[in-house]
N, C-alpha and C positions, 0 to 999 in steps of 0.2 A: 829723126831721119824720115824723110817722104814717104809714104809706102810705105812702112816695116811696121805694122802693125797687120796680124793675123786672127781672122777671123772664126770659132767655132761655128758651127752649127747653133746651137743654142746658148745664147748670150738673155742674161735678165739687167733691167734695170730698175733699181729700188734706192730707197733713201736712204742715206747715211751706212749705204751698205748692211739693209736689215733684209735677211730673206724673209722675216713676214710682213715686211714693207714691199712686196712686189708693185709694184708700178705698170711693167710692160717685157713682153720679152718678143726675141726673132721666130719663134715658131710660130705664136697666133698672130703675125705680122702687126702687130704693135709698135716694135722696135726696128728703127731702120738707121745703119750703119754703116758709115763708109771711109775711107780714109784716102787723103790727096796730099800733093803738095802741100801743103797747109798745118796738117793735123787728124783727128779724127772728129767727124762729123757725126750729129745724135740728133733723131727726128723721135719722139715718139707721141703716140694717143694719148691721150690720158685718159683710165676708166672712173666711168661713175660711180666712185667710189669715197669712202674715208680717204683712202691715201692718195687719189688720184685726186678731190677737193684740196689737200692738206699740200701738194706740190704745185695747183695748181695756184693757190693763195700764195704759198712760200715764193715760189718764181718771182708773181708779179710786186709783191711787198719788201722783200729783202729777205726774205728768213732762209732764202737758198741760193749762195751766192756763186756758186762753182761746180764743177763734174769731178768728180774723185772715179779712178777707172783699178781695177784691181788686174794687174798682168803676170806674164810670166816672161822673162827674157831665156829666148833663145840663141841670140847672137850678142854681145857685150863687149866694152873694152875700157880699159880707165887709161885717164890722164892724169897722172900726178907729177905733172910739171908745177902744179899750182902748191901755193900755199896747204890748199884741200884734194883728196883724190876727187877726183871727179869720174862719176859711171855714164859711160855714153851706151844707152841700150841701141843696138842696129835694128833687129829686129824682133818682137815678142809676138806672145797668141794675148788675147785678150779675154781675160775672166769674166767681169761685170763688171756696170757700168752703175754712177750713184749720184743722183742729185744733192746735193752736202751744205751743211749750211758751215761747215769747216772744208772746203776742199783740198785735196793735199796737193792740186795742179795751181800754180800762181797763173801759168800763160792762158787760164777758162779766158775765152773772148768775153761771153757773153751767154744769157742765157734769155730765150724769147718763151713769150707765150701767147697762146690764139683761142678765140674760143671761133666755133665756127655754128 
């Protein structure tokens, strides 16, 4: 749904969903977050780092193919009109955020990278 994703305060983004894989978070503006029409949108730095190298190789190579997001639904409904229930979340808060080299999101557009 458009909008219906809700933001903390403090959101981290790491690999594969490892907190000692931290990457970047929204306090030391690292991580920048937004959500539109579209989807949720994900900018961040990369630090000069082991894991900031190792995502930043991952990205451009293959080895990180998708954003795995960890949420909580606050608004929900299923459709089980179908063969399968289906969960439509309306709107949730947003946990973390995970560069994956399995992402559990099929619809990831894409993932860029920049060195500047």
């Amino acid at each position: 749904m458009p909008h219906s994703l809700d933001f903390p305060t403090y959101v981290t983004a790491d690999i594969n969903h490892e907190c000692a894989r931290q990457i970047a978070s929204t306090t030391d503006g690292s991580l920048r977050l937004r959500c539109d029409d579209i989807g949720l949108w994900v900018e961040l730095d990369c630090p000069d780092s082991q894991e900031g190298d190792a995502m930043l190789h991952g990205s451009r190579f293959g080895t990180f193919t998708a954003w795995s997001i960890a949420f909580r639904a606050t608004r929900e409904r299923w459709d089980r009109s179908g063969y399968r229930p289906l969960r439509i979340v309306e709107r949730a808060n947003l946990g973390a955020i995970a560069l994956a080299d399995r992402g559990a999101h099929v619809t990831t557009i894409g993932i860029k990278s920049r060195m500047t």
